[in-house]
C-alpha positions in Angstrom: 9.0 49.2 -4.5 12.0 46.4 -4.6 11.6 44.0 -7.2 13.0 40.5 -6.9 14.3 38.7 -9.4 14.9 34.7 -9.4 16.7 33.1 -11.2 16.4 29.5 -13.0 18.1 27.8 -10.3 16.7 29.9 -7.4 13.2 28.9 -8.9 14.3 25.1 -9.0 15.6 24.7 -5.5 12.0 26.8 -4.1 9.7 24.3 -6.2 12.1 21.4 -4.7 11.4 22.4 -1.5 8.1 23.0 -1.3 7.4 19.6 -3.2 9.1 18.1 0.2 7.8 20.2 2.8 4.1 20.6 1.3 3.1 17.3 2.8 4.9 17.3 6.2 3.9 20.7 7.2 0.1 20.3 5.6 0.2 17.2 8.5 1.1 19.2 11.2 -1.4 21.6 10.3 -4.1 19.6 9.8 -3.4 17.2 12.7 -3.0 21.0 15.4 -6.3 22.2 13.9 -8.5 19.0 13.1 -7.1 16.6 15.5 -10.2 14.6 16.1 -10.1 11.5 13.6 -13.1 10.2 12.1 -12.2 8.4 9.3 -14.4 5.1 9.3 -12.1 1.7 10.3 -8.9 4.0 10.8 -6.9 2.5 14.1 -6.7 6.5 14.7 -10.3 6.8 14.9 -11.7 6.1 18.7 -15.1 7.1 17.6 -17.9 4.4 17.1 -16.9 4.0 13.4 -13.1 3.3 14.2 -10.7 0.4 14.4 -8.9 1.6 17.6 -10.4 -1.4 20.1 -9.4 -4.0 16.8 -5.5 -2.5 17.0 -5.9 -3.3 20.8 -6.9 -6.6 20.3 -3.3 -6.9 18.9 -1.3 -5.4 21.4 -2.7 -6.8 24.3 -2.4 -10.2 23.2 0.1 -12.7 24.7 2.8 -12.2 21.6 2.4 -8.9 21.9 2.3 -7.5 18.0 3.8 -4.3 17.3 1.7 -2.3 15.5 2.6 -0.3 11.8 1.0 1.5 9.1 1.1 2.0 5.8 0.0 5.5 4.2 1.2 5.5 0.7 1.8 2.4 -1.7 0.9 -1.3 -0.8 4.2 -2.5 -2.6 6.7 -1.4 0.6 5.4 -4.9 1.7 8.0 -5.5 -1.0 11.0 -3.6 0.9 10.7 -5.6 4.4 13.8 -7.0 5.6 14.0 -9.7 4.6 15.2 -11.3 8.0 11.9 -10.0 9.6 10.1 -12.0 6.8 11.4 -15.0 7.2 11.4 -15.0 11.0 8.4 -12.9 12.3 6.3 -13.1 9.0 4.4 -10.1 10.2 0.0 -9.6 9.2 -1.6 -6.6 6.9 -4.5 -5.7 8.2 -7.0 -4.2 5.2 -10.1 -2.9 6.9 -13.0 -1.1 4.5 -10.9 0.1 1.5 -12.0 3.1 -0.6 -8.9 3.5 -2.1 -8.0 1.2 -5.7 -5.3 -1.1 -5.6 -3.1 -1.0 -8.5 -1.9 -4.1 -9.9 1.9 -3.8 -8.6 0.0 -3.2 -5.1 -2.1 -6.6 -5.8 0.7 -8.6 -6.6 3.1 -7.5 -3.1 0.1 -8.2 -1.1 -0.4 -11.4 -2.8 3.4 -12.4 -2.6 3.4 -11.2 1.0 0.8 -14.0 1.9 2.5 -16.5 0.1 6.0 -16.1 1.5 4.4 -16.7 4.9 2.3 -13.0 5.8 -1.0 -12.7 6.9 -3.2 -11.0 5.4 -7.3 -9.6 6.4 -9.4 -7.9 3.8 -12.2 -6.7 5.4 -14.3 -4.9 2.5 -18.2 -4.8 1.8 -18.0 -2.9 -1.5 -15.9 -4.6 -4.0 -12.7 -2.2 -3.5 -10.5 -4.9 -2.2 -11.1 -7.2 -5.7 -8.0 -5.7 -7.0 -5.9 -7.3 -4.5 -8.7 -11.0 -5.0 -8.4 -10.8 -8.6 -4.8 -11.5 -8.3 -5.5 -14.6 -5.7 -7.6 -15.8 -8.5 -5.1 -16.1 -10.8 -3.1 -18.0 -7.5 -6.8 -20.6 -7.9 -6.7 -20.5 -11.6 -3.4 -22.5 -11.8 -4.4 -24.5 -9.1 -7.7 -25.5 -11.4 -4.8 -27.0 -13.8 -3.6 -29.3 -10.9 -4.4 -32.6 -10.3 -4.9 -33.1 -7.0 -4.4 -36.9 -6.6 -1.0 -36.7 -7.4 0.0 -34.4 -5.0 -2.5 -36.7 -2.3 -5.3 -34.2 -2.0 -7.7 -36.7 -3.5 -9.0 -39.2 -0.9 -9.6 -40.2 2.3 -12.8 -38.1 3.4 -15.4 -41.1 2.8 -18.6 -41.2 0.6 -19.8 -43.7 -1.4 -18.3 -43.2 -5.1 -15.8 -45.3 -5.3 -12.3 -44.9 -4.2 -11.1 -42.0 -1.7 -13.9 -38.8 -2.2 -12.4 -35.8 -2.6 -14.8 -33.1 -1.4 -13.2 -30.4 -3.3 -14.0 -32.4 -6.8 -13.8 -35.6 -8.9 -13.3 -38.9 -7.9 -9.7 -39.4 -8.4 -9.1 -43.3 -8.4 -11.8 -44.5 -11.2 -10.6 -45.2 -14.7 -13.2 -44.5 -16.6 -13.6 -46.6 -20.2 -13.7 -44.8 -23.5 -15.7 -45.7 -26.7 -12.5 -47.4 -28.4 -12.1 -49.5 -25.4 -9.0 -47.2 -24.1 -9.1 -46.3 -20.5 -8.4 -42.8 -19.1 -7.8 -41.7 -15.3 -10.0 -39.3 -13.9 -8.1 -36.5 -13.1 -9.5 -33.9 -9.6 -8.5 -30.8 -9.9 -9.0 -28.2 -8.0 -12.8 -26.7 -8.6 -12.8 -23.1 -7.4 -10.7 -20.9 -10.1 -11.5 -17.6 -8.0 -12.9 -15.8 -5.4 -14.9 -12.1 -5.2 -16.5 -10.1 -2.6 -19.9 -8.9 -4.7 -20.4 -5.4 -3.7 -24.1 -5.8 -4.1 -25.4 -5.3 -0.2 -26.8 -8.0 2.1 -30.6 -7.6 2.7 -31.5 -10.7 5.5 -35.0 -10.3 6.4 -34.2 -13.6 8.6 -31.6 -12.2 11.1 -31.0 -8.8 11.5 -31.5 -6.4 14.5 -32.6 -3.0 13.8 -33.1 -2.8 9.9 -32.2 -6.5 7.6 -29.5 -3.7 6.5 -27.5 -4.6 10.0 -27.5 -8.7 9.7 -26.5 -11.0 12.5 -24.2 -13.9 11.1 -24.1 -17.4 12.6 -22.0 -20.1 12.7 -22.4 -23.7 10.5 -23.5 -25.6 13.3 -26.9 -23.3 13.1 -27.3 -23.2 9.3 -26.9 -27.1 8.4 -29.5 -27.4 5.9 -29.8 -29.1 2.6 -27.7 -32.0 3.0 -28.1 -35.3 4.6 -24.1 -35.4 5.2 -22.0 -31.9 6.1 -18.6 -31.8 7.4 -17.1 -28.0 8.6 -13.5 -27.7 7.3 -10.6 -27.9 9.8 -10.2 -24.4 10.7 -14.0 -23.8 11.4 -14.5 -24.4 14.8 -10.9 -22.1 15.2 -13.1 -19.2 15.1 -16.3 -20.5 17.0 -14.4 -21.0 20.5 -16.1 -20.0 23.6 -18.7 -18.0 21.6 -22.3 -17.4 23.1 -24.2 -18.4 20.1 -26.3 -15.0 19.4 -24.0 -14.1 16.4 -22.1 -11.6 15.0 -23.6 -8.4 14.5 -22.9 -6.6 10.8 -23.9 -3.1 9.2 -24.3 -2.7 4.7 -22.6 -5.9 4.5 -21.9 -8.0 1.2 -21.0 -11.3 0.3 -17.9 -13.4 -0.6 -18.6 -15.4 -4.4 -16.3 -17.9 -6.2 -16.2 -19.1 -9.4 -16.7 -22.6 -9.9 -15.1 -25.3 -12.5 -17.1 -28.2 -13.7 -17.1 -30.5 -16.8 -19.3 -29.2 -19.6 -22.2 -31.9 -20.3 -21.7 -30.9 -24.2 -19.1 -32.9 -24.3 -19.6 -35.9 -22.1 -21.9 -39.1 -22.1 -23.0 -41.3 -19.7 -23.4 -44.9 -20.3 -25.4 -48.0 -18.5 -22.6 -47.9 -15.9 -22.6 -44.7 -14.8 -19.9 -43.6 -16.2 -18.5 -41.1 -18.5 -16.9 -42.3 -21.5 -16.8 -39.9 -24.3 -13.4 -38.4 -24.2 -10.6 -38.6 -21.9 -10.0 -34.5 -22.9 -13.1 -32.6 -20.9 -14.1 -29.4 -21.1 -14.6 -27.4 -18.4 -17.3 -24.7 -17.6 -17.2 -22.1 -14.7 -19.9 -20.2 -13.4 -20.0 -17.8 -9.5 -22.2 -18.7 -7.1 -22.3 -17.7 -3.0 -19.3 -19.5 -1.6 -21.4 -21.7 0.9 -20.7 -25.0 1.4 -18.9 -26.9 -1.3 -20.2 -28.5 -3.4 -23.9 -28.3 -2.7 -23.9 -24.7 -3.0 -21.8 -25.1 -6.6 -23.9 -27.9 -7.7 -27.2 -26.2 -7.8 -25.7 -23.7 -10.0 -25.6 -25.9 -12.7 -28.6 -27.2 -13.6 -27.8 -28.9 -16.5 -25.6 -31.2 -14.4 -28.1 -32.8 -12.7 -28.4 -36.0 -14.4 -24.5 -36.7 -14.1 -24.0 -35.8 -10.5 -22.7 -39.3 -8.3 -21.6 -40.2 -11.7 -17.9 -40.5 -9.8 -16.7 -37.3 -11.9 -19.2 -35.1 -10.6 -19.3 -35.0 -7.0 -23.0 -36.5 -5.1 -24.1 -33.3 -3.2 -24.9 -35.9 0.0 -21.6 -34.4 1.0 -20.5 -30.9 1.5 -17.6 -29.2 3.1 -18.5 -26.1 5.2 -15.7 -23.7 3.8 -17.3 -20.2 5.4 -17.4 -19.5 9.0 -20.2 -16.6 9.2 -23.1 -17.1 7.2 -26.3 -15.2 6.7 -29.7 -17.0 7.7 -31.6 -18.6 4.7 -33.7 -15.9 4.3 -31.5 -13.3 2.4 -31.1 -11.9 -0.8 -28.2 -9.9 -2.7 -29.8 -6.2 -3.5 -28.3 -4.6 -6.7 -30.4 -1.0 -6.1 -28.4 0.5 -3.2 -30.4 3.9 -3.0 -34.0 1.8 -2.5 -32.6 -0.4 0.5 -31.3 2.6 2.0 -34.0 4.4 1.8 -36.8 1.9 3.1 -35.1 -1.6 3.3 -38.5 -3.0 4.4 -40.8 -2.1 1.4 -37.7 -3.7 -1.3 -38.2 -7.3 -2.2 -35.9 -9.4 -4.2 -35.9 -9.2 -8.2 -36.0 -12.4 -10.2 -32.7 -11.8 -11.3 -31.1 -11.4 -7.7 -28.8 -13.7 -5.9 -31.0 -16.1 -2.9 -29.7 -18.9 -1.1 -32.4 -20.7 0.7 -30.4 -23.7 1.7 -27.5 -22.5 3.6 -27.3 -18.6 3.8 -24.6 -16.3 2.0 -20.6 -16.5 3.3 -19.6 -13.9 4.7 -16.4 -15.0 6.2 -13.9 -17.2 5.0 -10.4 -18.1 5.7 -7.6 -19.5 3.5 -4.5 -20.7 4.8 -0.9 -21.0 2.9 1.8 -23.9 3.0 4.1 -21.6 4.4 2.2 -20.2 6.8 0.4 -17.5 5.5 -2.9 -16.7 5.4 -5.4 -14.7 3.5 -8.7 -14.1 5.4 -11.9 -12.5 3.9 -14.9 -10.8 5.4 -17.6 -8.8 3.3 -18.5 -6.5 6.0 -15.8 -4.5 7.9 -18.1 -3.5 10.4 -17.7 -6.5 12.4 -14.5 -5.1 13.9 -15.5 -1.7 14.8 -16.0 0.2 18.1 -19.3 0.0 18.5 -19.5 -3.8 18.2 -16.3 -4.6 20.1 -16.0 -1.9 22.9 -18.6 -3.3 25.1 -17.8 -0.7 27.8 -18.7 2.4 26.2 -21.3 0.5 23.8 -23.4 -2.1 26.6 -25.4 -2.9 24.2 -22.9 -5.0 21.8 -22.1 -7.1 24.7 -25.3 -9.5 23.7 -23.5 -10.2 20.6 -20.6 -12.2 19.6 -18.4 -9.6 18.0 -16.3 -9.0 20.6 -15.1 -12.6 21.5 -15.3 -13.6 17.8 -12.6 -10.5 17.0 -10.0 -12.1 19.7 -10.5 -15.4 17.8 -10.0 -13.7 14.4 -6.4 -11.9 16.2 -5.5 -15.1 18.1 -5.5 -17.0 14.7 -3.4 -14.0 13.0 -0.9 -14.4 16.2 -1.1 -17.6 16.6 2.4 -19.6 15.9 3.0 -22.7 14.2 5.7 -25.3 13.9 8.9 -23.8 13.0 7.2 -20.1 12.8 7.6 -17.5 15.7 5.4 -14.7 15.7 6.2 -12.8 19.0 6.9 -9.4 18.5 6.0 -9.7 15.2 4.8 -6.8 12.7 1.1 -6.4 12.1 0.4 -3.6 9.8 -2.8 -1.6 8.6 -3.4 0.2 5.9 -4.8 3.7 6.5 -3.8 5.0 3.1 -6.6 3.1 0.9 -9.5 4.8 3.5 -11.6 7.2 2.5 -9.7 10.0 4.6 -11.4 13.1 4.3 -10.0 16.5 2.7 -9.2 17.6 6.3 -7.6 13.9 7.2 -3.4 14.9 8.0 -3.3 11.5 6.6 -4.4 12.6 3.0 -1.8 14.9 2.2 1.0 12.5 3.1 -0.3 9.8 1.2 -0.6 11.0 -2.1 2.9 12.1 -1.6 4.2 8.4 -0.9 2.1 7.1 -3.7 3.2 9.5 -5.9 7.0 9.0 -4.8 6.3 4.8 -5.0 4.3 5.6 -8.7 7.4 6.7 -9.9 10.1 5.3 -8.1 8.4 1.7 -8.8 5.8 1.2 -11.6 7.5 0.1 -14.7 6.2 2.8 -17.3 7.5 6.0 -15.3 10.8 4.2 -12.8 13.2 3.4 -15.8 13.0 7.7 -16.7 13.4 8.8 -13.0 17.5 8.3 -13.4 17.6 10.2 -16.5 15.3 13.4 -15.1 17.4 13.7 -12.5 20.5 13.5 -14.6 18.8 16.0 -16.8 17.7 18.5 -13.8 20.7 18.6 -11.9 22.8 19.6 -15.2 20.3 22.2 -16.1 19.8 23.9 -13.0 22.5 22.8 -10.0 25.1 25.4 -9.7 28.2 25.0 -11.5 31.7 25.4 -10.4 33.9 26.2 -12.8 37.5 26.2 -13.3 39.7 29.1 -14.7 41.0 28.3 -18.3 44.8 29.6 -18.3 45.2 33.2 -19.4 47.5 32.9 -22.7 49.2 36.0 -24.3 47.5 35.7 -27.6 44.3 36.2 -25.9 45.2 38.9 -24.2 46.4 40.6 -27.4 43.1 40.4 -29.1 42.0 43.2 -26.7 43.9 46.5 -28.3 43.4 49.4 -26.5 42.8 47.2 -22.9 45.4 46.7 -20.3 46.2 43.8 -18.9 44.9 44.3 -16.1 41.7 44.9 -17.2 41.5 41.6 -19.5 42.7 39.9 -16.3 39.9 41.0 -14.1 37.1 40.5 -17.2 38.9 36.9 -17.0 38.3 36.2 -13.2 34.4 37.6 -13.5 33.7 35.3 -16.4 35.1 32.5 -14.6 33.8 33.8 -11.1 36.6 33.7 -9.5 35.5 36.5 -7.4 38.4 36.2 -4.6 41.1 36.0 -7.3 39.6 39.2 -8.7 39.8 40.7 -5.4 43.3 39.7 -4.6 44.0 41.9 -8.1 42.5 45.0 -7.0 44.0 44.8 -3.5 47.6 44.3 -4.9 47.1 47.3 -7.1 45.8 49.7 -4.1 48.9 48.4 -2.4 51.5 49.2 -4.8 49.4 53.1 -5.2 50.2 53.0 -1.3 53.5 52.2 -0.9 54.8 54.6 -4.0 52.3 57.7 -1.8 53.7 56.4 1.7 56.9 54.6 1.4 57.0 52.9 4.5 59.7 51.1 6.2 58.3 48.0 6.4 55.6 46.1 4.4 51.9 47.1 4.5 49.3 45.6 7.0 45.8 46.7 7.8 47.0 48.6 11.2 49.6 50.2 9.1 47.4 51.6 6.3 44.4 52.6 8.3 46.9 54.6 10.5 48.1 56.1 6.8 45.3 56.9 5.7 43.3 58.0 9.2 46.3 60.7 9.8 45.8 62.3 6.2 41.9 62.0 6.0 41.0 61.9 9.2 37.4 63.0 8.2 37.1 60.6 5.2 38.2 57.6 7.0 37.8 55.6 10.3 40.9 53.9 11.8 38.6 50.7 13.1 36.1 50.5 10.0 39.5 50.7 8.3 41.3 47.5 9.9 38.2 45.9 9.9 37.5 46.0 6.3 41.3 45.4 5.3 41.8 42.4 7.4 38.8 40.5 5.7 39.9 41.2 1.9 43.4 39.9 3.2 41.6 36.8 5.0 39.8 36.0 1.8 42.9 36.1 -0.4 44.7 33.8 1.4 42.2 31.4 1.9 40.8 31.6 -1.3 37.6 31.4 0.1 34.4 31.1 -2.2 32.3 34.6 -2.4 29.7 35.5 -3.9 29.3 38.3 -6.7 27.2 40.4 -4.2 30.1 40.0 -1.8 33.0 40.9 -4.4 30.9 44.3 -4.8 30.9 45.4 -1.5 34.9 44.4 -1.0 35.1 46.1 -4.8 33.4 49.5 -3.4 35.2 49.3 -0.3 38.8 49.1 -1.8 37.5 51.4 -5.2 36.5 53.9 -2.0 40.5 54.3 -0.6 41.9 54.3 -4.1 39.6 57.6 -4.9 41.3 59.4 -2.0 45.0 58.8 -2.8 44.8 58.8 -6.6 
C-alpha cells in the first residue's frame, strides 16, 4: 500500500479549493438531479406556489424591466453602479421571506428606497420587520418634525380652525397658556412606525373556501365609521379597471403602525376649548390596524375622548384612507396558529385579540419617497402567486381581481416620473431570504455569498479579513528563496568535506535544484573528457556515442541524448524544478558516472 503524505501547504491550497468549488458544483448537482423548483414565491418556481407569472408581469411590460436576483446578502444593493442608481433607479422585489434580515441588510434596503429604488415586501409572518424596523426609525424622526413649516399642515378642509392637517394637529392655532403667554401648536408627523403583525387574518366576512383564504376590497366598499373620508392620492392608482370581486389571499396578516398622540396627563382643557397647560407636551404612542387615519388611531385611545376637535387632537369626522386592500369588518387577528389551522370555523376571537369593526384590517399599503422611491407593503404574499394570477392554467382565479390588481401593482413600480426614466431598468428579487429547501441548488450558494458578504462587510469580522490573509499567505504560500553567497569561512567549518559537497548541501538548502544539477553535470564532464579525450568539446550526440560504443549493453544511444540534452536545457535556462525532478536528473547522471568511475 502507497501512503501519501501532504504537506502544510498541500493541505491549504485542497481546503482553499474546496471552500470555492463546494458551492458551484453542489449547484450543478442539485440543479441536474432536482431540477424541478418548488420553493414557495421563488420566480424559479412555475408551480401553483411560485412567483414566475409575477416576474412576467415585469418583463412584458412596456419599459420592459430586466430582471435580477439576489442569492446571498441584501447589502450588494450597496455595490450598484452608481450611474444605474441615479438613472434607472431599479425595484427589489421581497416576496414571503423566511430568511432574517440583519441589520446592515435593513439599512441598504432602506437606503436603496430612499436614494430613489423601489422597494415590495410582500410578508405574512413578521420576517420582513427587520428591514420595517429600520423605516420606523425613518417615521420616528419624522414624529420630531413639524409639519407646518415645511407646508404639510393645511389646506385639506374641516372645521377646526385654520388649514386641517389630516395626518395631525391643527397647525395655525396659538393656543393661550395659564401665565397669559402664547405657544404655536406644532403638527408633527403622528405615525412613528409601521409592522406587519404576524398574527394570521381570520375574516369570517369575506373569504372563499375557509376565512383562512380572505378576499380584500377596496375603500370605496369599506367606508364606514365616518361621516367625512377622503382616499389618499395614490389610492385609486391601484383600483384601475378592476371588476370589484376583490383580491383573493391565503394565511394572510396585517400591516400595524404605531401612533403619536399628546398624553392627557399633562394637558387641560379650558371653557374655550383649548389646551393651555404647557406649551412642552408629552407624547404617548400606542399600535393599532393601520386603517384609515385618524379614526382608526383615535379609538385606540380612549382616554382622549374628551379632547378630540379640541384643534390639537384631530375630530375623527375626517379620515384619510391610507390602505388600499382591506379586510371586511368582520375579522379578527388570531394569535393560536395551530387551532385556525386545524378548524378555522370552530375558533372565535379572545378578548384580548385585535377586531376592527369599523373599517376592516390594512393589508396593503403604499409609501412613496421625495426622490422617487417607494416602499410598498402587503401582509400576504399570496396575492401574487400562480394560482391567483395565471388565469390560464388556474380558470378559476379569473373571478377575482388578482390578476389585474398585480399589473397595477408592476405598472406603479415601472411607472416613470418627472425627471426619472425607468426603461430598462433593474428589478431584482430576492430568492436568498426563501425558505429553499435542503435540495434547493439555491441553498448552497447562498450561504456561501452570505458568508463571503458576513465577512467581507459586517463591522465585527471585515476589519481582520486583511490581516488573516496576510497571516495565511506567509504561513503556508510557497516561498522562493534566494541563495545567500557561499563565503570561504563557511566552507571551512566543514573539516573533513570537500567543497564540493558543501556546495551541493548549499544549493539543496536553498533549493536551487538546477544550480545543483549544473554541479553534478560539470563534474561527469570533466570524468569524461580525462576517460575520452576528445577533440572537440562534449555534446549529448558526442557522449552517448562514447559511452554506447564501450557499454553497448548498459546504455542506449537515444535514451542517452535524450536525457543529456534536458539536463543541458535546464542549466542554461535555469529553469525552476522541483526536488522530485532533481532526483530523477540526479539518478540519471549518478547512473553514467558508476560506469566510467
Amino acid at each position: 500500500m502507497v501512503m501519501v503524505t501532504i504537506n502544510r501547504t498541500s493541505a491549504a491550497v485542497i481546503v482553499l479549493a474546496i471552500f470555492i468549488s463546494y458551492p458551484f458544483l453542489s449547484a450543478f448537482l442539485f440543479g441536474g438531479f432536482f431540477a424541478t423548483n418548488n420553493t414557495d414565491f421563488s420566480i424559479y418556481n412555475t408551480g401553483w406556489n411560485g412567483a414566475s407569472e409575477f416576474k412576467k408581469r415585469f418583463q412584458n411590460h412596456p419599459n420592459q424591466a430586466q430582471i435580477s436576483t439576489i442569492i446571498g446578502s441584501s447589502n450588494v444593493l450597496n455595490r450598484l453602479n452608481e450611474s444605474e442608481m441615479n438613472d434607472s433607479r431599479g425595484a427589489l422585489i421581497i416576496l414571503g421571506p423566511a430568511v432574517n434580515y440583519d441589520f446592515s441588510e435593513a439599512l441598504a434596503i432602506l437606503m436603496y428606497a430612499v436614494n430613489g429604488g423601489r422597494v415590495l415586501i410582500a410578508d405574512d409572518f413578521g420576517t420582513a420587520n427587520d428591514i420595517l424596523d429600520m423605516f420606523s426609525i425613518f417615521l420616528s424622526m419624522m414624529a420630531q418634525l413639524d409639519l407646518g413649516t415645511i407646508d404639510l399642515g393645511g389646506g385639506l378642509g374641516g372645521d377646526t380652525g385654520g388649514g386641517y392637517n389630516p395626518f395631525g394637529m391643527n397647525t395655525t392655532e396659538q393656543n393661550e397658556t395659564e401665565d397669559g403667554g402664547d405657544c404655536d401648536v406644532s403638527a408633527n408627523f403622528p405615525i412613528a412606525g409601521i409592522a406587519i403583525n404576524g398574527s394570521l387574518l381570520v375574516d369570517q366576512g369575506s373569504y372563499n373556501y375557509t376565512p383562512l383564504t380572505p378576499i380584500f376590497n377596496f375603500p370605496s366598499t369599506v367606508q364606514q365609521g365616518t361621516s367625512y373620508q377622503m382616499p389618499a392620492p395614490w389610492v385609486t392608482d391601484f383600483t384601475t379597471g378592476l371588476s370589484g370581486n376583490g383580491v383573493i389571499g391565503n394565511f394572510a396578516s396585517i400591516i400595524t403602525m404605531k401612533v403619536r398622540y399628546p398624553n392627557t396627563s399633562s394637558i387641560e382643557e379650558n371653557g374655550n376649548g383649548d389646551l393651555n397647560e404647557t406649551c412642552d407636551i408629552e407624547y404617548i404612542t400606542k399600535w393599532v390596524p393601520m386603517g384609515e387615519f385618524p379614526a382608526s388611531a383615535s379609538s385606540a385611545f380612549e382616554e382622549l375622548g374628551e379632547y378630540i376637535g379640541s384643534g390639537n387632537i384631530p375630530d375623527v369626522s375626517f379620515s384619510l384612507q391610507i390602505a388600499v386592500l382591506y379586510s371586511s369588518s368582520n375579522a379578527w387577528i388570531e394569535s393560536d396558529l395551530a387551532a385556525a389551522k386545524y378548524d378555522v370555523n370552530s375558533i372565535e376571537p379572545d378578548p384580548d385579540e385585535w377586531g376592527n369593526p369599523n373599517v376592516g384590517f390594512p393589508v396593503f399599503v403604499y409609501f412613496p419617497f421625495p426622490l422617487g422611491g417607494q416602499i410598498i407593503i402587503c401582509s400576504d404574499p399570496s396575492i401574487f402567486i400562480n394560482q391567483y394570477l395565471d388565469t390560464t392554467n388556474y380558470p378559476g382565479s379569473a373571478i377575482y381581481d388578482n390578476s389585474d390588481f398585480a399589473d397595477n401593482v408592476v405598472d406603479m413600480i415601472m411607472r416613470s416620473t418627472s425627471g426619472d426614466s425607468r426603461v430598462g431598468q433593474t428589478v431584482i428579487f430576492d430568492e436568498g431570504h426563501l425558505a429553499n429547501n435542503p435540495l434547493s441548488p439555491t441553498l448552497p450558494l447562498s450561504f456561501y455569498l452570505k458568508f463571503l458578504d458576513m465577512v467581507t462587510m459586517f463591522p465585527l469580522f471585515a476589519w481582520a479579513l486583511p490581516i488573516l490573509a496576510i497571516v495565511l499567505s506567509r504561513r503556508f504560500m510557497p516561498k522562493r528563496t534566494q541563495a545567500k553567497p557561499l563565503l570561504l569561512t563557511r566552507v571551512e567549518r566543514y573539516y573533513g568535506r570537500s567543497f564540493f559537497a558543501v556546495k551541493m548541501r548549499w544549493f539543496l538548502e536553498y533549493q536551487q535544484y538546477s544550480r545543483g544539477l549544473e554541479l553534478i553535470y560539470r563534474r561527469l564532464n570533466r570524468n569524461l573528457t580525462r576517460r575520452y579525450a576528445p577533440d572537440t568539446g562534449l555534446t549529448p550526440e558526442i557522449t552517448a556515442s562514447y559511452l554506447v560504443s564501450e557499454f553497448p549493453e548498459r546504455f542506449n544511444e537515444r535514451d542517452l541524448i535524450r536525457g543529456l540534452t534536458l539536463v543541458e536545457e535546464i542549466i542554461v535556462t535555469r529553469a525552476m524544478i522541483s526536488e522530485q525532478e532533481f532526483l530523477d536528473h540526479y539518478l540519471f547522471l549518478k547512473n553514467i558516472g558508476v560506469e566510467i568511475g
